[in-house]
VEXNU-974582 format. One record per residue (C-alpha): x, y, z; residue in one letter. Coordinates in steps of 0.5 Angstrom, whole numbers, plus 500, padded with zeros to 3 digits. Each point is the difference from the previous one (the first is absolute). Layout:
BEGIN
XYZa ...
This chain:
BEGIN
853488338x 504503506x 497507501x 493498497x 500495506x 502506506x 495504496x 494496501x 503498507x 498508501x 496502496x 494497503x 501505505x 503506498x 502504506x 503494503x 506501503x 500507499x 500502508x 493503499x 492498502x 495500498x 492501501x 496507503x 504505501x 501502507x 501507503x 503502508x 501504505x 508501497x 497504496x 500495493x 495501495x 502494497x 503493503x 504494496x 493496500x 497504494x 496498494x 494503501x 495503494x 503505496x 495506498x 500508498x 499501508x 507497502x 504504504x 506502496x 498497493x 500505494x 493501497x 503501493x 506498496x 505506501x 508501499x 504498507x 502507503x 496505496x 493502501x 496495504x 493497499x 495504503x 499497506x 499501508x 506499505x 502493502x 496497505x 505503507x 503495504x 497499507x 505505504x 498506496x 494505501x 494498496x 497506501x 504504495x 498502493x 503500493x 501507500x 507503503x 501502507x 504506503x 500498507x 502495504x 497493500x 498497506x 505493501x 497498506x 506501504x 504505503x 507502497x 505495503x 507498498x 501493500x 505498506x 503495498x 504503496x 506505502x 502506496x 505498495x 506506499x 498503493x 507501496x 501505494x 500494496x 495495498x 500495505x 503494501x 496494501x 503493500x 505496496x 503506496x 499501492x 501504495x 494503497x 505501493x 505496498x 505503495x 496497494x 494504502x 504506502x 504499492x 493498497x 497508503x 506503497x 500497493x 492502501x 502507502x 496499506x 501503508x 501495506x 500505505x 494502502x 495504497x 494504505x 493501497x 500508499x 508504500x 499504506x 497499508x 492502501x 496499505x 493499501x 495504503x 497495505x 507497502x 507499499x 502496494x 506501496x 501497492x 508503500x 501492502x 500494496x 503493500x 497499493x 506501494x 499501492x 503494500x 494496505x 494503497x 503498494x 501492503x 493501503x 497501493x 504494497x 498495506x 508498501x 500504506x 501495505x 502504506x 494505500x 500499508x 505504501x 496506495x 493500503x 496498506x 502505506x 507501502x 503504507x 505504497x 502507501x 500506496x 504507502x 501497507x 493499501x 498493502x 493497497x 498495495x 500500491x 494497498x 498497492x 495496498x 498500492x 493502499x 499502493x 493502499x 499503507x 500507500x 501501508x 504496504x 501502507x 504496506x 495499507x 503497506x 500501507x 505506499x 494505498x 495496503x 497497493x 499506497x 498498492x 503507497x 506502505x 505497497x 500500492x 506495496x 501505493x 500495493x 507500497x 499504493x 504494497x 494496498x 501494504x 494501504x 504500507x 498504505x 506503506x 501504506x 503501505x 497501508x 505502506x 499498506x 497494498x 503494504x 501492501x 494497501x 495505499x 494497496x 498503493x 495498495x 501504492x 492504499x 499500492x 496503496x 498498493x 499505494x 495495498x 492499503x 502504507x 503494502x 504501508x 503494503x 506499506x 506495498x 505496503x 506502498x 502494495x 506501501x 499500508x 507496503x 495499507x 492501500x 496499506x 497494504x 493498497x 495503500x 503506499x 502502493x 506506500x 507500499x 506501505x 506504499x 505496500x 507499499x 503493500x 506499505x 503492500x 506499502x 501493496x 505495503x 499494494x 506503496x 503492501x 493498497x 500504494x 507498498x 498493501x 495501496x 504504495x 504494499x 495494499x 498504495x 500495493x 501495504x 495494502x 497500506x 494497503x 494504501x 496497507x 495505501x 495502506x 493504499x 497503505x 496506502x 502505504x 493500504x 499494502x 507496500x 499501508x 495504503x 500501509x 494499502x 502503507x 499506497x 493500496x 503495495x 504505496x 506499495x 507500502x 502506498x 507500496x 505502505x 496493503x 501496494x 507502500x 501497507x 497493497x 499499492x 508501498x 502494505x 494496499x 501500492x 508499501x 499494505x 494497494x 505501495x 497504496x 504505495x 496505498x 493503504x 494503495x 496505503x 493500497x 499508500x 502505505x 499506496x 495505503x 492497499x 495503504x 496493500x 503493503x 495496497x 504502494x 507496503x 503506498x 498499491x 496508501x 505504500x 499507501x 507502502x 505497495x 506503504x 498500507x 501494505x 494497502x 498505508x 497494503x 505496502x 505506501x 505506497x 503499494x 507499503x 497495505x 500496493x 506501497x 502498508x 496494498x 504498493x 507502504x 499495504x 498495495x 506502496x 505499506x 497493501x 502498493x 492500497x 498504495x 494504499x 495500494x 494504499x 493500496x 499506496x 493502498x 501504492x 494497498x 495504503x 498504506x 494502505x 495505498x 501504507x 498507498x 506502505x 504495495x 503501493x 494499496x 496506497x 506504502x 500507497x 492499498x 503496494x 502493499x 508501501x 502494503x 495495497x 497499492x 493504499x 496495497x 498494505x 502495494x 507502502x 500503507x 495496505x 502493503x 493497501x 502494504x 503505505x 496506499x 506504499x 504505495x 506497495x 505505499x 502503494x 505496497x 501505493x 501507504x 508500501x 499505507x 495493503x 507496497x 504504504x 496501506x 500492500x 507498498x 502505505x 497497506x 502493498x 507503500x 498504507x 499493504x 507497497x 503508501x 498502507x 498493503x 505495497x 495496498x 503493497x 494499494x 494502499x 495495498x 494503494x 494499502x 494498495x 504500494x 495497496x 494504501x 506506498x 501496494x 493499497x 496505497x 493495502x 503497506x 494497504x 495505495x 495498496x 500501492x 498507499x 503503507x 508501497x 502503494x 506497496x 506503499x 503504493x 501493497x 492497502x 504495505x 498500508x 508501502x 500507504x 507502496x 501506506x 500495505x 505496496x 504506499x 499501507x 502494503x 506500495x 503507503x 498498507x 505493500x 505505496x 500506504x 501495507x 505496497x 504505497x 501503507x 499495505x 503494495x 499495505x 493501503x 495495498x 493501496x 495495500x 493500496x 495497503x 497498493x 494495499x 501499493x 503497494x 504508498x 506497497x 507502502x 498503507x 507500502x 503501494x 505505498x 496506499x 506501494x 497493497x 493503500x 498498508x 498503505x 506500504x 498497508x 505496503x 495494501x 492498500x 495496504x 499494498x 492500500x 500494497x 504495504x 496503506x 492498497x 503493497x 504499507x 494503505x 495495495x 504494501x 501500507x 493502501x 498493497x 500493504x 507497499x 495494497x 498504494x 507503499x 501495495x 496502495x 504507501x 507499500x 500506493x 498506506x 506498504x 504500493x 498505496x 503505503x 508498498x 498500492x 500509501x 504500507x 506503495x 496504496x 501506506x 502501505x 495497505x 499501508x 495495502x 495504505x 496496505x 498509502x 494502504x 495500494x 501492501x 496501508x 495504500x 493502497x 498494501x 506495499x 502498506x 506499503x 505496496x 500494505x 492500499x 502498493x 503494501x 495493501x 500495504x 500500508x 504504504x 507496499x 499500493x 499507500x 506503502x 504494496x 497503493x 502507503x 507497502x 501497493x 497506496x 505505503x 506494499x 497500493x 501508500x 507500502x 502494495x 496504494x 504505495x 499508502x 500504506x 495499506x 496504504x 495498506x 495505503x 500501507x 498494505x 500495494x 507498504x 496498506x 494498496x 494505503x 494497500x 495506499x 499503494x 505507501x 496506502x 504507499x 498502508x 502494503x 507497502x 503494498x 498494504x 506500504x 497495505x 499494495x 508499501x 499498506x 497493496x 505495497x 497500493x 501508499x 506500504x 503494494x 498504495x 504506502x 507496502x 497497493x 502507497x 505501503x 504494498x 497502492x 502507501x 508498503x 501495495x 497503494x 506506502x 505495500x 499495495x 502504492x 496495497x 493503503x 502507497x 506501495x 496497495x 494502502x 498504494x 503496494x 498493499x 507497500x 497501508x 495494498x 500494498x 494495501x 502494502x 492496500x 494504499x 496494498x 499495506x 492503501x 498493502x 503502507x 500508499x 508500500x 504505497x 507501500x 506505497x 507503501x 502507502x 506502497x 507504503x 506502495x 503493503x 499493500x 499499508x 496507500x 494494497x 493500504x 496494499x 492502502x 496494501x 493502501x 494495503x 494504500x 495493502x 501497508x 502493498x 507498500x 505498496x 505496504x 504499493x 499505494x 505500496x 503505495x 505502494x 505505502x 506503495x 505497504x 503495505x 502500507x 496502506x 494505501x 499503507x 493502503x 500507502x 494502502x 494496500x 493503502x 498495503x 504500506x 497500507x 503507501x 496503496x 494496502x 501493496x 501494501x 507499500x 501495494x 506501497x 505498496x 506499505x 508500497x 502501493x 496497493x 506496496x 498501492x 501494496x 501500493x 493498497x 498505496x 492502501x 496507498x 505500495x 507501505x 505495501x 500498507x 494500505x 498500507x 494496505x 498505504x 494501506x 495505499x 496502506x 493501499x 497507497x 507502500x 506504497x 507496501x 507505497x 506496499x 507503499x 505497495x 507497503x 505499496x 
């Protein structure tokens, strides 16, 4: 009854929740093809969409080029050219980033790692296969046009083998551009998998562009990888892959996929780069180490890169990272928050998206600065004992041509036929779940964040529409799986191996789904037939829990269920209660335009919603400028309105979420249990007449015991009683109704004495004051 009631919360609205828009797609200057407001009417003539069902990989449909992003060349044909494109822009080298020292070995970037463990090293032996590394042809040649040698490779037997399997989890250390040397020449190593090109040249600003000068060699294993090696090539030198397809005279420019920089919009080419952090969060890891296993809480501040505070002094752009490690770290400390979760900053070329269109998986997002000035950023954070949590995108990227999609002239990296392979809510391509180089491709970048980043959970965005095969498409637009049932079993396998592999290397790093559904066993034990996150959204509480608080405080009577239901399946996983950026955009207001009633009754039910949160079982998660009650609807382009703190009313509410994220840490109650309902105990949930409800969170101890009273009408209650489980006195500990916070100050002043007079089937009872449209603690004294 349970799930069926979360299921009909969401499913009213398929892609709510999901992180995504939608409505007409919407191309820009950044070079996108695509934004994540889609949903535009699917035809043949569709950019990117397969005329024919065909095998993912192998011969395409018959069909033109893929529509060319706005930073590329409309004038050139289908046919393939042998001289230079015409770019647009003279042959630079990016100056922000120094030449980093090449070494004979691959490089070493951020927290080390080793790339085989003595289990893989004995399972290559058991296999016969070699782990040293194995160059595409056995001797050196050279190409007529310029130097590129084939003698030297990263790529083992063992490799190609994991690569094939899905199970290499460490692929950023394999393909992608690496400086290294070779016979004491310093250059780069470039690998990219394009198997049905029958060309692949590197052009960049080190041979002004040209298409043809410097061809990579196919390896003669079969795996489809293309490698060379390119002396003089340097840190910072920029790169695009030119591939020409064996199928339809097909020619196209690529980024590099596993490009570790790319350049600022609009531009669309990949940097040289090598990964050079000194990281001074070792106290932090080992903290973290430690913690893991036991309970914790789990205070969660989402926000958006762009527009968290922007300087209007200097054409009101973002901070850039190195900026926001001089403000966010001590900002979320001094609020209290234990974790902060980025909303994407892998590499998208259109801000519109809010970082939801990926286009490079394994590069920082340019605009806001240079890899290592992000990983300065979450240093930071980590030495002031924040955690950091990131959204990753598995579920669908971009149709950008410079982008993954339509890669070597084939569908490689997403499904064929549109049935399977188009999102039509965000006009964007789904990945391949069942091809194990794709599986490799994405479990290696999850695991490149929580490697080279440090990265302390990655939370999995839209995971319902990976889970369903009609996930927001009418009845003859999917295509059952081998069964005759919509689950896609490739995403499920998928997402099973993506929670082992992260919890296998990084036990203690979180996963998170944001999953909209009723899908059973989210959180459970991959062992035990789940899918193995560490904890879930809890969409359901925030539909029923935004709905009630919408309402007038009179009619709440007649809805008491809304406020309740969400305790019947808060054990069923392990939930984390999200009022996230998807609750204050397109259209839906700001959270304190929700709330009825004038101006104090206002910020009274906002106060009292988050008192609730708090009390309630799971972990939390507010997106930023909720702590200060923004008034306007979040724009990705504006700042915060920081101003308003200048205001009574939103200065209380952010002292209010101090005061709640502080005690939340302090008091076991609220956490050790958070996910067993040993946790949780109702107390009354049947008083609607007067719209009260009231519970006890629970610690391992008699005197950890919170009791939650919650008051959601303005009238008072001067004496209230209630059943509680033992005697002696009960202390306010927190009351969202103090004039601190903006309220009136009606208080419940000294210790509450129990008396032995069973009521709500306890033996003793309490008289207490309920202050209006309020949420009271008590703390248990023995």
């Amino acid at each position: 009854m349970a799930k069926k009631k979360e299921q009909e919360n969401t499913q009213q609205n398929p892609g709510m929740g999901t992180g995504m828009e939608t409505g007409a797609s919407k191309a820009a200057n950044e070079g996108m093809a695509s934004s994540k407001k889609a949903g535009r009417k699917r035809t043949e003539k569709e950019p990117g969409i397969a005329r024919e069902q065909e095998q993912s990989g192998t011969v395409p449909a018959k069909r033109g080029r893929p529509k060319k992003s706005l930073t590329q060349e409309s004038n050139e044909t289908a046919q393939g050219v042998a001289s230079k494109p015409t770019r647009g822009r003279p042959p630079k080298a990016t100056s922000e980033t120094p030449a980093a020292q090449t070494t004979a070995a691959k490089p070493k970037r951020g927290k080390a790692t080793e790339s085989k463990t003595k289990a893989t090293e004995t399972e290559a032996k058991e296999m016969g296969l070699s782990t040293a590394p194995v160059p595409a042809i056995a001797q050196a040649t050279q190409q007529q046009t310029g130097p590129v040698f084939y003698d030297t490779s990263l790529l083992s037997e063992f490799d190609i083998y994991l690569f094939r399997e899905g199970r290499h989890y460490t692929l950023y250390e394999k393909l992608g551009s690496h400086l290294m040397e070779r016979q004491g020449t310093k250059g780069a190593y470039f690998a990219v998998w394009a198997p049905n090109a029958e060309q692949v040249a590197v052009m960049g600003d080190f041979n002004h562009w040209n298409r043809e000068s410097h061809q990579l060699q196919v390896r003669v294993d079969g795996s489809g990888i293309w490698e060379g090696f390119i002396p003089e090539v340097q840190a910072g030198m920029l790169y695009k892959y030119h591939i020409k397809s064996r199928y339809h005279m097909y020619h196209v420019e690529k980024s590099d996929p596993f490009a570790l920089r790319r350049e600022k919009p609009p531009q669309t080419a990949s940097v040289v780069h090598e990964l050079h952090h000194t990281w001074e969060d070792n106290g932090w890891l080992e903290q973290r180490q430690a913690r893991h296993g036991q309970a914790q809480p789990y205070s969660v501040y989402e926000l958006h890169v762009g527009s968290w505070r922007r300087k209007p002094e200097d054409n009101n752009r973002p901070l850039t990272y190195r900026e926001l490690a001089e403000e966010l770290p001590a900002y979320v400390k001094d609020l209290g928050f234990t974790h902060v979760e980025f909303m994407p900053v892998m590499h998208h070329p259109f801000n519109g998206s809010w970082g939801y269109q990926i286009t490079g998986y394994f590069a920082a997002a340019s605009t806001y600065g240079s890899p290592e000035d992000l990983m300065y950023l979450i240093d930071c954070l980590h030495r002031e004992g924040i955690g950091v949590i990131m959204d990753w995108v598995p579920s669908h990227f971009p149709s950008d041509e410079h982008g993954l999609a339509y890669f070597d002239g084939t569908h490689l990296f997403e499904h064929a036929d549109p049935r399977k392979g188009y999102h039509p809510d965000w006009n964007s391509y789904i990945f391949n779940y069942g091809r194990n180089e794709v599986r490799s491709f994405l479990i290696s970048n999850a695991l490149f964040w929580l490697d080279k980043y440090h990265v302390d959970g990655l939370r999995v965005d839209a995971v319902a529409s990976m889970l369903y095969l009609d996930y927001s498409r009418k009845h003859d637009e999917w295509i059952p799986n081998e069964h005759g049932g919509r689950e896609n079993l490739e995403a499920i396998s998928l997402l099973k191996d993506f929670n082992q592999a992260v919890h296998e290397k990084f036990p203690e790093v979180l996963t998170i789904a944001e999953e909209s559904t009723a899908w059973p066993q989210v959180t459970g034990k991959v062992e035990e037939g789940g899918l193995g996150f560490d904890m879930k959204w809890m969409m359901g509480w925030m539909h029923d829990t935004l709905n009630y608080f919408s309402k007038d405080p009179v009619y709440r009577r007649h809805h008491q269920g809304d406020i309740t239901f969400s305790i019947i399946y808060a054990f069923t996983e392990r939930f984390m209660l999200p009022l996230s950026h998807d609750e204050v955009v397109h259209g839906k207001g700001a959270l304190i335009r929700k709330m009825p009633g004038d101006e104090w009754q206002a910020f009274a039910n906002l106060r009292a919603l988050y008192a609730y949160m708090y009390a309630h079982p799971g972990a939390k998660l507010m997106f930023m400028g909720g702590e200060m009650a923004q008034s306007s609807e979040w724009n990705h382009d504006s700042s915060l309105d920081w101003h308003l703190l200048q205001y009574g009313y939103h200065a209380g509410v952010q002292e209010l979420i101090r005061a709640l994220n502080h005690l939340y840490q302090q008091e076991p109650a609220l956490y050790a249990h958070s996910f067993e309902p040993q946790g949780f105990e109702w107390i009354d949930f049947n008083d609607a007449h007067n719209s009260v409800v009231s519970f006890l969170r629970k610690g391992d101890r008699p005197e950890d015991q919170i009791l939650v009273v919650c008051n959601f009408t303005p009238g008072v209650h001067e004496h209230y009683r209630l059943g509680v489980p033992m005697g002696n006195s009960w202390v306010e500990v927190f009351n969202s109704d103090d004039s601190h916070f903006g309220g009136s100050n009606f208080h419940n002043h000294g210790a509450l004495q129990a008396i032995p007079d069973s009521f709500h089937g306890h033996d003793y009872s309490i008289t207490l004051k309920l202050p209006p449209m309020a949420v009271v603690y008590f703390k248990y004294q023995p």
